[in-house]
N, C-alpha and C positions, 0 to 999 in steps of 0.2 A: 949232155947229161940226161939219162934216164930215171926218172924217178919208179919207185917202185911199187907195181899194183899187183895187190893184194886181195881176192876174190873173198868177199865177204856174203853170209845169205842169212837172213833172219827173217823169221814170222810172225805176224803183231795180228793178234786176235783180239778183237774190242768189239763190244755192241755188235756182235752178233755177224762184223765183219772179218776176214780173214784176208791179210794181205801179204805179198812177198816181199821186201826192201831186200835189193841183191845188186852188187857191179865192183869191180866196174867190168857196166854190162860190155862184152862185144858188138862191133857193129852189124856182123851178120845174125845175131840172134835179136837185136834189136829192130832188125828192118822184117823180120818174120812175123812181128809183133804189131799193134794196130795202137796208137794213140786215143786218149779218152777225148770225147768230144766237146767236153768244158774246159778240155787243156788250151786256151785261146784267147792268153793274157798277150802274151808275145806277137803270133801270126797264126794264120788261119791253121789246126789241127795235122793238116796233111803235109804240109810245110813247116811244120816245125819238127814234124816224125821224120820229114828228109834229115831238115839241121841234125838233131841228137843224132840220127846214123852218120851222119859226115864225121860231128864231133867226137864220137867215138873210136873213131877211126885214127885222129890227128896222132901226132906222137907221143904229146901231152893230155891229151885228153881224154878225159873220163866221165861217166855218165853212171850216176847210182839211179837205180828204180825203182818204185814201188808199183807190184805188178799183181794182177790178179784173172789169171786164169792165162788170156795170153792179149789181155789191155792192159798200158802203162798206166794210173791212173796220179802216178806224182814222179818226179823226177828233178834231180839237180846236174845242173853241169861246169865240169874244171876243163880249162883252156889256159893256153898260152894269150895272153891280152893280144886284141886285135892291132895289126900292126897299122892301122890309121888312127890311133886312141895312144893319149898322153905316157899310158905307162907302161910301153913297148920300147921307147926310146932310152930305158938303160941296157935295152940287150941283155935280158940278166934270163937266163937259163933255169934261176930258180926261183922267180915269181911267176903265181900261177893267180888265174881268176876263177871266183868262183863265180860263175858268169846266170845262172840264172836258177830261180828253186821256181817253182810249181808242186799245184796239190786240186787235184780234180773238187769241184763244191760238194759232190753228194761224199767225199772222205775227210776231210775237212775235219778236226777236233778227236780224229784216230791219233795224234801223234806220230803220222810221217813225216812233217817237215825235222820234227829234231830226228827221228833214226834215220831221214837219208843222208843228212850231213855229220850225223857221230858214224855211221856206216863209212862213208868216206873218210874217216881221220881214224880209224881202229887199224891194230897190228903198228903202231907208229908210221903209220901212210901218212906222207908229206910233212915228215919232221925236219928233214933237209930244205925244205921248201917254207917262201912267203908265198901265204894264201893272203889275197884283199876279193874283195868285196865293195861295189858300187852300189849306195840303196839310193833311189829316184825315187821321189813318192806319183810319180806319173805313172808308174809302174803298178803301182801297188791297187789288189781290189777291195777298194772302199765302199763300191755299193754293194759288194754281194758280202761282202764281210761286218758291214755295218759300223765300224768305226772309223775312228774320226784320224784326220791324218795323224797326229801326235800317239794317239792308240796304237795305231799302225806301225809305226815308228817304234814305238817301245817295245811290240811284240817281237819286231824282226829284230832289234838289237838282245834279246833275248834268246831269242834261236839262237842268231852265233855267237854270242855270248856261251853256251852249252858246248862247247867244243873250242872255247880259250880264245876266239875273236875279239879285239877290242878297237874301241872308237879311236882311228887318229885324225890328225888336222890335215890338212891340204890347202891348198889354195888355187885347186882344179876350177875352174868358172860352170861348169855343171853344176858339182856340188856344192858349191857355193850359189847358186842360182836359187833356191831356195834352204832353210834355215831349217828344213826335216827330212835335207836331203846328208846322209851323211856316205864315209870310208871307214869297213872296219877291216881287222889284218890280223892276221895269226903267226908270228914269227914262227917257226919251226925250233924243238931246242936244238938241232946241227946245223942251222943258216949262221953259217962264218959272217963275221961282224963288218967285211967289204961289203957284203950282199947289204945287209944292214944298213948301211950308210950311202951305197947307192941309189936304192928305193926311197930314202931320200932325199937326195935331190930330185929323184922324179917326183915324188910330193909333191916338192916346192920349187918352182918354177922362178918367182921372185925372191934370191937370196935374202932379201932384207928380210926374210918372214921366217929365217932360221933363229 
C-alpha cells in the first residue's frame, strides 16, 4: 500500500526571520543540504543528517523541513515503526510513526513545530493511514527550553493536538515507565475499521486491560 505524498512548500516570516517548511523532502536534495548544529537531541548532527536521508528514502517515509538557505534548521519524520518495537507486529501497512520533530534553539517560538506537522497532514495526506506518536520525556529539552516536565508535556500534546492527534492508553512498559510519558494517534477518516481494531490489540498486549 502506498500512501500518498503530496509536495507541499510554505514561507513563515516572523521576527525578522525567514524560513521554508517544504517535503516531503527527497532524499537526494536532502543530503545536498547541511543539518543545523543544535539539531543534537537525537545523535550527533551529522548522523542524524545520514538518518533523515536514509528515512527519506524508505517507502514510507517522509521528512518535512524547515529550511533556510540551504540549512535544515527543524524537521519531522514519518516511518513504518521500527521492526524491533511493539507496534510493527500487527503488520498493518497503514500504521505510520511519526517518529521524531526537532526545531534548532536560535528558531524556537517561529512556529515550526506546528507548520511542520500541519504541512505533513494538508491535501488529506495520510487520511488512509494511523499516524501514533511516542512522547518520552527523556526526550524532551528541559534545560534549554526551561520547563518543567508536565509543561513539556502539555506543550507537545498540543502540537499534535493541532492536526487531530489525541491521547490513547496503552499498556507499552515504556510508556508506562513514567506517568508524562504518553501515545497519541490520529486515525485517518479512510482507516477501515480492521486497521482500527488491530492497532488495537498492539495497544494492548494484556487482554484484560481491553
Amino acid at each position: 500500500m502506498q500512501h500518498r505524498k503530496q509536495f507541499i512548500r510554505r514561507d513563515i516570516e516572523r521576527d525578522g526571520w525567514r524560513v521554508t517548511v517544504e517535503g516531503p523532502v527527497p532524499p537526494e536534495e536532502l543530503d545536498r543540504m547541511t543539518l543545523h548544529p543544535s539539531l543534537d537531541a537525537f545523535r550527533r548532527p551529522k548522523d542524524q543528517h545520514e538518518a533523515l536521508v536514509e528515512i527519506a528514502g524508505l517507502p514510507e517515509g517522509r521528512i518535512i523541513a524547515a529550511i533556510e538557505g540551504d540549512v535544515v534548521v527543524g524537521y519531522v519524520t514519518f516511518h513504518y515503526p521500527d521492526e524491533m518495537e511493539r507496534w510493527s507486529e500487527g503488520g498493518m501497512d497503514d500504521l505510520i510513526e511519526l517518529g521524531a520533530i526537532e526545531v534548532a534553539d536560535d528558531y524556537r517560538g517561529l512556529g515550526l513545530g506546528k507548520a511542520l506537522i500541519v504541512t505533513a497532514f494538508e491535501e488529506c495526506q495520510l487520511d488512509d493511514a494511523i499516524v501514533f506518536t511516542t512522547e518520552y520525556y527523556w526526550h524532551w529539552d528541559l534545560e534549554t527550553s526551561g520547563l518543567n516536565v508536565w509543561e513539556y508535556r502539555a506543550m507537545m500534546e498540543k502540537l499534535m493536538k493541532s492536526v487531530g492527534m489525541e491521547w490513547f492508553a496503552t499498556d507499552d512498559p515504556e510508556i508506562c515507565a513514567h506517568p508524562a510519558n504518553c501515545l497519541m494517534v490520529r486515525i485517518g477518516k479512510d482507516v477501515p475499521l480492521s486497521s482500527v481494531e488491530q492497532f488495537d490489540r498492539v495497544r494492548f498486549r494484556q487482554r484484560f486491560m481491553y
